[in-house]
Structures are given as C-alpha cells and as structure tokens.
N, C-alpha and C positions, 0 to 999 in steps of 0.2 A: 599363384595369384600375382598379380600384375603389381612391382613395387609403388607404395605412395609417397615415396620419397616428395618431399613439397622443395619450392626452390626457397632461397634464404639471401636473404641483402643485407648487410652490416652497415648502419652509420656512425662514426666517432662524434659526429657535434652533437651539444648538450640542446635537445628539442623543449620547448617549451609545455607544459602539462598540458594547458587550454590546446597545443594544437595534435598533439597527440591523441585526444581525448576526441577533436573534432572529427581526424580521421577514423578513429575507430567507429564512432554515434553514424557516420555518413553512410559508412560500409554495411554496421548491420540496421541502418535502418532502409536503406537499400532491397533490404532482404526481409524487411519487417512488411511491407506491403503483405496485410493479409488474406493468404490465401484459402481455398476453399479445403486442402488439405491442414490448414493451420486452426480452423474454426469445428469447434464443436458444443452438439445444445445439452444443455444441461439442467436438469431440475432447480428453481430454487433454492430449495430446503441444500443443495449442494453448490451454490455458487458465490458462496463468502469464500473468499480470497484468491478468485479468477479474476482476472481484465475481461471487461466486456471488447467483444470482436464487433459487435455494430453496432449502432448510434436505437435508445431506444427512445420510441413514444408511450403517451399514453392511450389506452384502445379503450378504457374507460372512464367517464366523468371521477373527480373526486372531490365531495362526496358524491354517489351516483344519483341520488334523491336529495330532497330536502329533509334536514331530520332536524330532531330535537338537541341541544347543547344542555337541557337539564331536566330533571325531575319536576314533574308540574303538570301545567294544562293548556294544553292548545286552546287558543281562542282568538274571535275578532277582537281587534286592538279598541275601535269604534264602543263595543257592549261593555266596556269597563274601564271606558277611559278615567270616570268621573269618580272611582273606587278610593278611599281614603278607610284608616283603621277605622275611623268615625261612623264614619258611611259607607261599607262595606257594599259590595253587587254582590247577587247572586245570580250562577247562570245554571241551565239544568247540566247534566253531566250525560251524553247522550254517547258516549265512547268509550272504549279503553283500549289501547296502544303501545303493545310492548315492544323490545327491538327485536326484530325477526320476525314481527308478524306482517304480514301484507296486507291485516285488515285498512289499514289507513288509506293501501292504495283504492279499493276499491267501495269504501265506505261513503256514504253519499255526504256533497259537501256541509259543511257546521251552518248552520241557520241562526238568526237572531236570536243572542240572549241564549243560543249551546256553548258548550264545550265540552274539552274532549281530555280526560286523563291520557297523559302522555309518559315514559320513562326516556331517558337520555336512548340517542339513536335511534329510536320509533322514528318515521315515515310521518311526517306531517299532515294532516287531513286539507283535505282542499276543502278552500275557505277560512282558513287560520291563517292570520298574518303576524301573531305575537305568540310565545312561548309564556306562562306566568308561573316561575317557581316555586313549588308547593311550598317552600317557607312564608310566599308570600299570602299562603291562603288558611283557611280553615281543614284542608288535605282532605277535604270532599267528605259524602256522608253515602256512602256507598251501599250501606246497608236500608237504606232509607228506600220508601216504595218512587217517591220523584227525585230519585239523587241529584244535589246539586253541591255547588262548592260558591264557599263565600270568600271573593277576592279584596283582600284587605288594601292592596294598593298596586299600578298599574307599570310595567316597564312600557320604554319607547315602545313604537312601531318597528315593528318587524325583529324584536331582542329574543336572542337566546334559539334564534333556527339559524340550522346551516344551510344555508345555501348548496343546490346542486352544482357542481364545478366549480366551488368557491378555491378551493386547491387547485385545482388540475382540471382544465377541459380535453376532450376526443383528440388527439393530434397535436397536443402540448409536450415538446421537448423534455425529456426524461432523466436520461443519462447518455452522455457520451462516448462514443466508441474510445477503448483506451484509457476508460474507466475503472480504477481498483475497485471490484467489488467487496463491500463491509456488508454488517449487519443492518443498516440505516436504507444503504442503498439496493440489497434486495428486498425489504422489508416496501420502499417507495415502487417498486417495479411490480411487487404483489398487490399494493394499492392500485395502484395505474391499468390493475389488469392482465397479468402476464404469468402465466406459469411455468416457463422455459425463459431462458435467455443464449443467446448466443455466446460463446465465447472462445480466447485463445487458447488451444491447445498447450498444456505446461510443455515448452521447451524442455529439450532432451540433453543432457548435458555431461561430458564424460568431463573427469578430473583425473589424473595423472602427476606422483610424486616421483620426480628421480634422487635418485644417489645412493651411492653402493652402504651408505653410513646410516645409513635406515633402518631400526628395525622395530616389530611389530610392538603397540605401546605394551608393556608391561612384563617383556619381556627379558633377561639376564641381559644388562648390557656389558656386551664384552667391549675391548682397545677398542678406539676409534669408532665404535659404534653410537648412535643416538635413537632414543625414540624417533617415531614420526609422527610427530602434530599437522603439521601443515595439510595432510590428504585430509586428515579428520575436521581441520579450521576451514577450508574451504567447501568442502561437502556441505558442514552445517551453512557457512555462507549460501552456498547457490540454492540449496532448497530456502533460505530467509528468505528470497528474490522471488520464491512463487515457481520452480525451475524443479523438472524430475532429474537428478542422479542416474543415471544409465549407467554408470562405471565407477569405481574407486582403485585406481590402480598404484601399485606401490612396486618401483622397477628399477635395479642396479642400474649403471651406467657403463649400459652394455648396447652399442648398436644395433647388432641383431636383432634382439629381443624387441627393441623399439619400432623397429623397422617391421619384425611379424605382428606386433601389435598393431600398428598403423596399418597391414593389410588387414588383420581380422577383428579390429575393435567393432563393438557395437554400434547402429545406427545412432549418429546423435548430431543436433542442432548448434554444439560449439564443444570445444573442447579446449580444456581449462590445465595447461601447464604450471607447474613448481620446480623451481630448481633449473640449469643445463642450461640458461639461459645468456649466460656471461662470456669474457674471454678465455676462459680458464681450460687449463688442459684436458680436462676432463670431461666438461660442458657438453656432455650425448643431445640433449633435442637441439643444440644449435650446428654442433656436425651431422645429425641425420637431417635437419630442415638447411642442405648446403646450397643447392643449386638458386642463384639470383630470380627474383620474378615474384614471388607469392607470400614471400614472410617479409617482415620488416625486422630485422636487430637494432634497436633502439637504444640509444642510451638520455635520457629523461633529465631535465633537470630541476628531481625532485629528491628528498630526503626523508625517507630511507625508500629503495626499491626503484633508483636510476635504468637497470639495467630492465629493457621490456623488449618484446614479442610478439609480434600482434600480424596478423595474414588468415591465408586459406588454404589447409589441407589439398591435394586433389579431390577434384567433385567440390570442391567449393566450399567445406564446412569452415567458419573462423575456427579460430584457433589461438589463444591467448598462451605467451609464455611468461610466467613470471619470476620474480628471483628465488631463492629456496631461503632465505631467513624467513622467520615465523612474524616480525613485524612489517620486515617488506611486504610480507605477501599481503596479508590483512591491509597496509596499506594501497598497493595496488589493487588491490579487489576492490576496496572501496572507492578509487579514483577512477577507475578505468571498468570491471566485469561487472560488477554489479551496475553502472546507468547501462554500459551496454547488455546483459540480458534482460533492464525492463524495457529495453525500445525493441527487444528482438519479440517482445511480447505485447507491443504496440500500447505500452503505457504512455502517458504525457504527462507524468510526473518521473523522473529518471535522476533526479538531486535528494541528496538528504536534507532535513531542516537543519537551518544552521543558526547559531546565536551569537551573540559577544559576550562575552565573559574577561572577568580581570584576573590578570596574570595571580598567585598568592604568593610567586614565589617566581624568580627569574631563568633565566637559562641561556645558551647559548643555540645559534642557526647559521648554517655554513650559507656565506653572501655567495649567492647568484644562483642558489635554485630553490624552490618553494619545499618549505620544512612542514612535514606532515608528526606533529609531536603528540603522542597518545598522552592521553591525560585522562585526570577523574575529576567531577565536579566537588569542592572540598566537602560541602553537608548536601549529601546524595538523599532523593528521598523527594519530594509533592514539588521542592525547587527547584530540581537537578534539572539542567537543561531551558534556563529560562532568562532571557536580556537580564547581563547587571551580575547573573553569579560569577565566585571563582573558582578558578580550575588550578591544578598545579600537575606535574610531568605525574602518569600513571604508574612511573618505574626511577628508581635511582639511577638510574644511569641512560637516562633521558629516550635519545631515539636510537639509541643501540639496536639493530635490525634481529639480532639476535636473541634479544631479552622477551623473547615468549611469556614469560611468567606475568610482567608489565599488563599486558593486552586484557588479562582478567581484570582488571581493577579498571582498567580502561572503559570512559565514556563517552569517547570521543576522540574529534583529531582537531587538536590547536594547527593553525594553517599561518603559516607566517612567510611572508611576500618575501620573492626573492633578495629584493636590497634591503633587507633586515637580517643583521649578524649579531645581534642580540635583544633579548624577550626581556625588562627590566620588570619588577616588583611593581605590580600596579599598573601595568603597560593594559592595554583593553585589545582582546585576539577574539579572530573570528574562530567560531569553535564548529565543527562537523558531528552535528551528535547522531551518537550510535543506539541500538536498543541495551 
C-alpha cells in the first residue's frame, strides 16, 4: 500500500489563538460545502440532534383551518351581542363539533339566532365569527327536543378562533440550513408539514492516543506506565459534537506502527491526534507527519495546550494533533476541534455560551498568552452558569496540564486575556461553560 506519510512544517513563534482558530474554521469549512454525499433524509421521530442540511419551509398553513381556542359555541357575534347575565339570548344549537371531525367543513353555514357546540380545535362552521366559552353560557340543553343554549354574556368579535395561518402560511421560512435539530424544532417542522427532513450525515471521526506509557484503564500499572484517559476524554468529546467515532486507537510510539495505521485506518471525515505532538525525542506523529506542505507544527499562545497540529492527511482528511496531558487536550478540543467538527457539519452556532462570573478566589496567568483555567461554579445547581456567579480554579493546582482529576469538577474555562499575569479575588472573568 502506498505510504501516507503527510508533510509537516514547524513554527517556533507563539501564534495567537483567534488566528489559529481562523485558519482551522476556513479549511474545514472549505470542505463543509454540503455535499450530496454528506446529506441524508431522515424520519422525524429520528432527527433530534442532526443539523439540518437545507434551509426548510412550510408546505402547510398553520393552523390549517380556522379552529376553535376553547370549549363553547360557535356563533354570529351580531345574535348575542346584547346578552348580559340579566338578559341572557337564547340561540338554537343546530350543531356539534368535535376536534377531528370534518363535519364543520361541510356543515351548512350557522343562520340567524344558531349556533353550533364546539370543543377546543373543532373546525369552525362557516358563518360564525365569535367563539362563546361554555362558562360563559348555561352549557346548552342537549337533551331538550329544540336544543338551545342561553348565552349569559358576549366576547368581542371574532374572540377565541384561530385563524388559518395565523402561525405559519404555505412558503413561510421554517428553519435554517445549519440548524441544530431539538425537540421544539422538529416538533415545528411536523406542524409546517414535513415528515422527513434533510440532513448532515454524522461526520466520521478517528481518534488516536500515542505513547508507549499508556496502558489500558484498569489495568496493573507497572514503572512508568499510566492509565489512558485522554482516547476515552476525547471519544466522549466528539460524539458530544454530534460526530460518529470510526476508531479509538491506543499506539506505542513506534513509527511503523503509525505509519501501517495511516495506510489502513478507516474511512473517516477528520482525524483527532493526542500526544507526539511537541519537540520531544520521542514525539512519533510529529516525525511520521515530517515532510513540509500539509501539517502545520504550531506552537499557540495559550495556556495549557501551546503545542498544536492541525493539516491534511494524503487525500485531504484534516487532521488535528493535540498535546497528550489530559487538561491540554480538553482544552484544545474545546478551542480548536469541537467549533471545527460543528462547521464540518454546517452548524452556524460553533462557540460555547459564555458568562462573567467573579473570581471567589485568585490565581496566577503566564503574561502573554491567553489562560484557559478550568473551574467550577462555587454553588453548582439552577445558577451554575448564569452573569454575576462565582467560579474558583476546578483543581488545587490551577492549570497544571496534567491534573486530570481537576477536569471532573470542572464547569468550565475562566479565559484570561493575554496581558493579565494575575486573576485577584473578585476580579469579573469571562467564563466558557461546559455541560
């Protein structure tokens, strides 16, 4: 098989996050044009948490008819304008109209001094121009040989009917392409008419941990060896993103092996490096991605997770490498892979929400590159996440790249501007919240 050795470009200078971030958002959204290989239809009942692939309308009025908004009696507004508890009308009851029935469509119109029992969502008789809620009447006498109903007092004109297309008319803008599909939003697309929608095929996505110091969770750890979190942290990351898992790979740092991998990995839509990423002697996906042209070796000036990777496989797939601590990487995912897999899936939302919060407690940030410091909101719970809370560092020992453990507790990332070398007690930080 023909090596994919990819080529690889090193820069020493410290690149700013925003323009790192731009180049990556441009490349895969270059490639986010979608295509007809990238779009497929899917049932409703299955298209909560797909991106819609084309812009929808609606193909039906909403409501389709005019209906009822309550329990009562269709009637001319005119036959009971002058109704008082005093002076009550009486009109005959020449109808009855439930929701689902079509008799209203085809029922001959209400004539002077009728009306017509209605229930909420019934189809309005032609000839009624007012709704009168049964509390407002005697609730008719149904069993009576001239049924009629005595209205004790009258709403406006035209109260208590919905109007056909009062929501949505034929050709009314629905949802947009690029759209996260919720519960709301196909729930609106069933109203409108639609019982498919188009949508973006889940991106396919390999993930890849190197280093020889890895071994499988739970297992005896012998000298020098460590669990592997990071393939596990990032796997649940890309599938959060709405993104298929195609691979979970976990690989010494051994060339060859990387190198038969790269010929026979699975098809996949980006591929998601840990670790091998740096100067270090040992650094495999930066000596197997050697040749200049196709990767970029970056080094960020961000804190924690400076050292990044970011290009294109042969045949074009990106390709992310990131640093191998468990808080770098989480940071970098969240700076850099996660807005680019939602634009590789033609979202137009690709940022987290993000709030101000006050410092509870201070800290220190290395001046002259933007500090990414996990934190917790201090009373987590219906506030967490809201202008005005406080947040304090997720781990004792701040942004230590290392302190995995931190990242649980973590609900967020305090983001502190490059020319700020320290976070004081009460200081107000823009805060990056996480689920």
């Amino acid at each position: 098989m023909a090596s994919t050795r990819a080529a690889f470009h090193e820069t020493a200078t410290l690149i700013p996050v925003a323009q790192h971030l731009e180049r990556v958002l441009a490349e895969v959204r270059a490639d986010a044009g979608v295509r007809v290989d990238r779009v497929e239809t899917v049932r409703l009942a299955d298209a909560a948490g797909r991106v819609l692939a084309t812009s929808v309308a609606a193909v039906v009025a909403s409501p389709p008819f005019d209906n009822s908004a309550m329990d009562g009696f269709a009637v001319r507004c005119a036959d009971a304008a002058s109704a008082t508890p005093e002076t009550p009308v009486a009109l005959r009851v020449v109808a009855d109209h439930a929701a689902g029935s079509p008799d209203a469509h085809h029922a001959p119109p209400l004539g002077p001094g009728e009306a017509a029992r209605i229930m909420t969502g019934a189809p309005v008789p032609a000839g009624a121009d007012t709704v009168v809620p049964v509390e407002r009447t005697d609730g008719g006498q149904p069993t009576s040989a001239t049924p009629a109903v005595q209205v004790f007092s009258m709403p406006d004109l035209g109260r208590h009917i919905r109007r056909a297309g009062d929501d949505l008319r034929v050709g009314d803008p629905l949802l947009a392409a690029g759209t996260l599909l919720g519960p709301r939003q196909v729930a609106a697309a069933a109203t409108a008419g639609h019982g498919t929608l188009e949508v973006v095929r889940r991106p396919r996505v390999a993930v890849v941990a190197t280093g020889s110091e890895l071994t499988e969770p739970g297992e005896p750890l012998h000298p020098g060896r460590i669990p592997d979190s990071n393939s596990l942290l990032l796997a649940g990351l890309v599938r959060e993103t709405g993104c298929e898992v195609v691979e979970v790979v976990r690989m010494p740092d051994d060339e060859a092996l990387l190198l038969a991998w790269l010929d026979e990995r699975e098809p996949a839509d980006a591929v998601v490096f840990t670790g091998g990423v740096s100067v270090g002697a040992y650094d495999v996906v930066r000596r197997v991605l050697a040749d200049p042209g196709t990767v970029d070796f970056v080094r960020v000036a961000m804190q924690p997770g400076s050292p990044q990777a970011f290009g294109r496989l042969a045949g074009g797939t990106p390709v992310f490498g990131l640093p191998g601590n468990p808080v770098a990487v989480a940071v970098s995912f969240e700076v850099f892979v996660r807005p680019a897999l939602l634009a590789l899936q033609g979202r137009n939302d690709v940022q987290r929400r993000r709030v101000r919060a006050t410092a509870e407690t201070g800290w220190d940030s290395p001046a002259g590159r933007l500090q990414m410091m996990p934190v917790a909101f201090v009373e987590p719970g219906e506030g967490a996440g809201v202008d005005g809370d406080a947040v304090r560092p997720a781990t004792r020992g701040g942004t230590g790249s290392h302190l995995s453990g931190g990242l649980a507790a973590a609900s967020g990332f305090a983001i502190v501007p490059e020319h700020v070398s320290r976070v004081e007690t009460g200081d107000v930080v823009e805060v990056l919240v996480t689920p």
